[in-house]
N, CA, C and O of each residue as an XYZ file, in Angstrom:
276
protein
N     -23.044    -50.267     73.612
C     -21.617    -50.203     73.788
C     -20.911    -50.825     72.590
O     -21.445    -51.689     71.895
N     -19.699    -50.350     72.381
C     -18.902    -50.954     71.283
C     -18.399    -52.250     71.342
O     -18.059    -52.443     72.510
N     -18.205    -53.135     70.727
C     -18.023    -54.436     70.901
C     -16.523    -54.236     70.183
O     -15.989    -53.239     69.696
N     -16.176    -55.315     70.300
C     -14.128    -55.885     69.570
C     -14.250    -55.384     68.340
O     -13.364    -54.652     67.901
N     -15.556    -55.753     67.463
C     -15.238    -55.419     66.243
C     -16.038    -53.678     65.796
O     -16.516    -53.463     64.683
N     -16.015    -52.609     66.955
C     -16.290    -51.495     66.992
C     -18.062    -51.420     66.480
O     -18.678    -50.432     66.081
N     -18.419    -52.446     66.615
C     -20.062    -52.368     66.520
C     -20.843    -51.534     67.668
O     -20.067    -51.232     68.575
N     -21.758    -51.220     67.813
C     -22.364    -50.500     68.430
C     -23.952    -51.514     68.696
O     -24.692    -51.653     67.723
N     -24.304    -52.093     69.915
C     -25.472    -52.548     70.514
C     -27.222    -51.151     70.266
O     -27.715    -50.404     71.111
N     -27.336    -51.214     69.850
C     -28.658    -50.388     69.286
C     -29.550    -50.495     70.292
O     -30.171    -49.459     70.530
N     -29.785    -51.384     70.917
C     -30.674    -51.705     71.956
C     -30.211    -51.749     73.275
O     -30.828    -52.298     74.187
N     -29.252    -51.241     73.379
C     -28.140    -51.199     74.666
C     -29.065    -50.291     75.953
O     -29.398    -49.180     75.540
N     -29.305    -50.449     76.726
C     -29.977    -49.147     76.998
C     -29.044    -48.005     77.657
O     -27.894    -48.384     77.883
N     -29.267    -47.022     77.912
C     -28.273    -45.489     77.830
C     -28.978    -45.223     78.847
O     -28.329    -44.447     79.548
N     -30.060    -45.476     79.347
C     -30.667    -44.375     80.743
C     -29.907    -44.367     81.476
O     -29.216    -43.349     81.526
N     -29.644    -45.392     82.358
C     -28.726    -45.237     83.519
C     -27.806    -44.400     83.489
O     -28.079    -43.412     84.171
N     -26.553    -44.346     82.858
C     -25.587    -43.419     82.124
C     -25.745    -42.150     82.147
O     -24.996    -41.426     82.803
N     -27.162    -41.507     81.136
C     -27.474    -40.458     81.215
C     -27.951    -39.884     82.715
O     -27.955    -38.653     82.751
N     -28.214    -40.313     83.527
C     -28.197    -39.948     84.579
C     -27.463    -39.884     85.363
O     -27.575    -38.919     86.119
N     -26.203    -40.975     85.628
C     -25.387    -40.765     86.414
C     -24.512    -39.554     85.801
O     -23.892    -38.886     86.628
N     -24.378    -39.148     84.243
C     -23.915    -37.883     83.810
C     -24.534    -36.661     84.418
O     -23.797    -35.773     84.848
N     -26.199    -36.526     84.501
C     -26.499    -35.368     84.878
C     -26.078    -35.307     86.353
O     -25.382    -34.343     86.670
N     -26.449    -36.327     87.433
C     -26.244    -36.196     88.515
C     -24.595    -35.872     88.762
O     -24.217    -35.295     89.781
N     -23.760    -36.273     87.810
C     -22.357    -36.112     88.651
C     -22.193    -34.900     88.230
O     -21.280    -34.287     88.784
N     -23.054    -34.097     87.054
C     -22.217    -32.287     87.106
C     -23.843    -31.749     88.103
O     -24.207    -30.575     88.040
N     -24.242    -32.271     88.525
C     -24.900    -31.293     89.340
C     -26.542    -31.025     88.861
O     -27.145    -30.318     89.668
N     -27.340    -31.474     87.694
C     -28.074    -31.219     86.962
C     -29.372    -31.777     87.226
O     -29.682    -32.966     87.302
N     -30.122    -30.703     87.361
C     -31.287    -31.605     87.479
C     -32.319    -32.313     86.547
O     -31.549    -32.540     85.615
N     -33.338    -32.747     86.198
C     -34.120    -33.267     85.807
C     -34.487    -32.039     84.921
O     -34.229    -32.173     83.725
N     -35.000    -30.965     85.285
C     -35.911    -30.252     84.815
C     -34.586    -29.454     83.927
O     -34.731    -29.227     82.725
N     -33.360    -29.083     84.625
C     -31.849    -28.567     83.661
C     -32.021    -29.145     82.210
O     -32.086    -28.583     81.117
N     -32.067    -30.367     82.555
C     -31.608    -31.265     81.049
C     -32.651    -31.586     80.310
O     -32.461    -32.020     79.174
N     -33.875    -31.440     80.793
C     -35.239    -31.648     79.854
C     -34.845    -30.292     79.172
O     -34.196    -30.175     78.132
N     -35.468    -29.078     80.117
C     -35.933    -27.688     78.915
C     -34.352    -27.978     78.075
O     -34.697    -28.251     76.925
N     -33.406    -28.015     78.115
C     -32.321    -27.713     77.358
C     -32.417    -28.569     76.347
O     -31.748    -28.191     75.385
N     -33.193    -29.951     76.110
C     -33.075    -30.623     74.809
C     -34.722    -30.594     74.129
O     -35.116    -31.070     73.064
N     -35.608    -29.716     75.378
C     -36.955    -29.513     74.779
C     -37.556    -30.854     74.658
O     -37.916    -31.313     73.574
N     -37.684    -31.614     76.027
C     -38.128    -32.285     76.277
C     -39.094    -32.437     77.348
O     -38.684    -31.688     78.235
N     -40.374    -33.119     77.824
C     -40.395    -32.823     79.086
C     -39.909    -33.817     80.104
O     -39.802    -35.018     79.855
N     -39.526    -33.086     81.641
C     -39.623    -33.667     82.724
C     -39.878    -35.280     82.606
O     -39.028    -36.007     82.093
N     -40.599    -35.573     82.905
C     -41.442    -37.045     82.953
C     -40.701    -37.962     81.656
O     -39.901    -38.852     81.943
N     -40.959    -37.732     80.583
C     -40.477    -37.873     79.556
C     -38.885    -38.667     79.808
O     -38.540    -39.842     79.684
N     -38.108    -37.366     80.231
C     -36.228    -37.814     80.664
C     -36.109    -38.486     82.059
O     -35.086    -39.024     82.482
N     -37.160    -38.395     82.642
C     -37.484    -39.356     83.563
C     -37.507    -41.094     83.196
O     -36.855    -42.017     83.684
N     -38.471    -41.069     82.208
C     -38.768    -42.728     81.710
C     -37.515    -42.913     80.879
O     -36.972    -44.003     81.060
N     -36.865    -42.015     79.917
C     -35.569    -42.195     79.573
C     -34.652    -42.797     80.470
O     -34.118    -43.879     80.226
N     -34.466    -42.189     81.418
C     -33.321    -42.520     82.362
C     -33.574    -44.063     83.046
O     -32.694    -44.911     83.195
N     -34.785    -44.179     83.363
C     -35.159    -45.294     83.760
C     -35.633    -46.378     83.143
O     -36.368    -47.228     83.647
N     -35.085    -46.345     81.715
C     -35.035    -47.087     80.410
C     -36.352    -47.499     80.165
O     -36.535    -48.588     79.621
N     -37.638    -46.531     80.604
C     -39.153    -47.216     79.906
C     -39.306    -46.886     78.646
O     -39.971    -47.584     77.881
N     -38.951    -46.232     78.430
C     -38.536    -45.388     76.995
C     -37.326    -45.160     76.502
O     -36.274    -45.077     77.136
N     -37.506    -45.055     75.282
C     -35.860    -44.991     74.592
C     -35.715    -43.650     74.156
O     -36.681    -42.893     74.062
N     -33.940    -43.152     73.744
C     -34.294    -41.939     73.346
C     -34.070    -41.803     72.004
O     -33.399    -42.525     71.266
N     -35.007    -40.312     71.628
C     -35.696    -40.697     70.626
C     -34.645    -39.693     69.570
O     -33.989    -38.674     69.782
N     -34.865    -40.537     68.386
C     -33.318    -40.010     67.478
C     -33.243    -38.671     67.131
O     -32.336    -38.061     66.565
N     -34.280    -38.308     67.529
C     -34.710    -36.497     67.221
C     -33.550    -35.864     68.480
O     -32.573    -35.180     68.174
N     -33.768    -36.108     69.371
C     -33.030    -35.586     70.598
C     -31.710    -36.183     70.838
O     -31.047    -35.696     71.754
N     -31.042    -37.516     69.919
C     -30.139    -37.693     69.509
C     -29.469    -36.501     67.980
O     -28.364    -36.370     67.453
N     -30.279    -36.117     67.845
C     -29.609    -35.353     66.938
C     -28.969    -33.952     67.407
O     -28.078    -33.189     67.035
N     -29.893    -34.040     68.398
C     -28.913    -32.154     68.914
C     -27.706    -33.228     70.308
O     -27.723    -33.116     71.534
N     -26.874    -34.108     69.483
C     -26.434    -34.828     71.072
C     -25.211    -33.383     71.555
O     -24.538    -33.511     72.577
N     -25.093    -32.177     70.726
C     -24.261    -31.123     71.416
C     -24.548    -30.189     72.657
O     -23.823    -29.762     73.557
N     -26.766    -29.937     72.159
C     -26.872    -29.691     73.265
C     -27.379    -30.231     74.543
O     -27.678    -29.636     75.578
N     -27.435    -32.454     74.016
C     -27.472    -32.782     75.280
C     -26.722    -32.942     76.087
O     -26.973    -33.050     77.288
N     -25.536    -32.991     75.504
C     -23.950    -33.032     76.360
C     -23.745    -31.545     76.848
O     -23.026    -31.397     77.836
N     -24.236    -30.564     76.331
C     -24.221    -29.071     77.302
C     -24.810    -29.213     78.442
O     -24.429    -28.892     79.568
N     -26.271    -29.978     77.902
C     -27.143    -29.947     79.022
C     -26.499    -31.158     80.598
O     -26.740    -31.038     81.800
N     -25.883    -31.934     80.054
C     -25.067    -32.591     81.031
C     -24.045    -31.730     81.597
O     -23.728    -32.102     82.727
N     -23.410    -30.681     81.178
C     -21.654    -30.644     81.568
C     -22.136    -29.094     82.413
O     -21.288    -28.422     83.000
């Protein structure tokens, strides 16, 4: 998250978030994996912050925000 002086926490974790995004448009698990070419299990441990996500799949963040909306 951004802090006062517009910094950004690197280690912040994002799972939670990303999930309450997929769940509030309706999306499932398996929606938002194939769409960023990820697997299942994988956006699973994402969401549940065992894993981080990985800057490769930060780079298409247009079609992970499709894959959310």
């Amino acid at each position: 998250m951004a802090g006062g002086d517009g910094q950004y926490d690197a280690d912040a974790p994002i799972g939670g978030r990303i999930r309450e995004l997929r769940k509030a448009h309706g999306r499932t698990l398996h929606d938002v994996a194939t769409a960023v070419g990820i697997s299942v299990s994988y956006l699973s441990q994402i969401e549940r912050d065992v894993s981080r996500l990985p800057i490769g799949v930060l780079k298409h963040t247009g079609r992970f925000r499709a894959a959310l909306c």
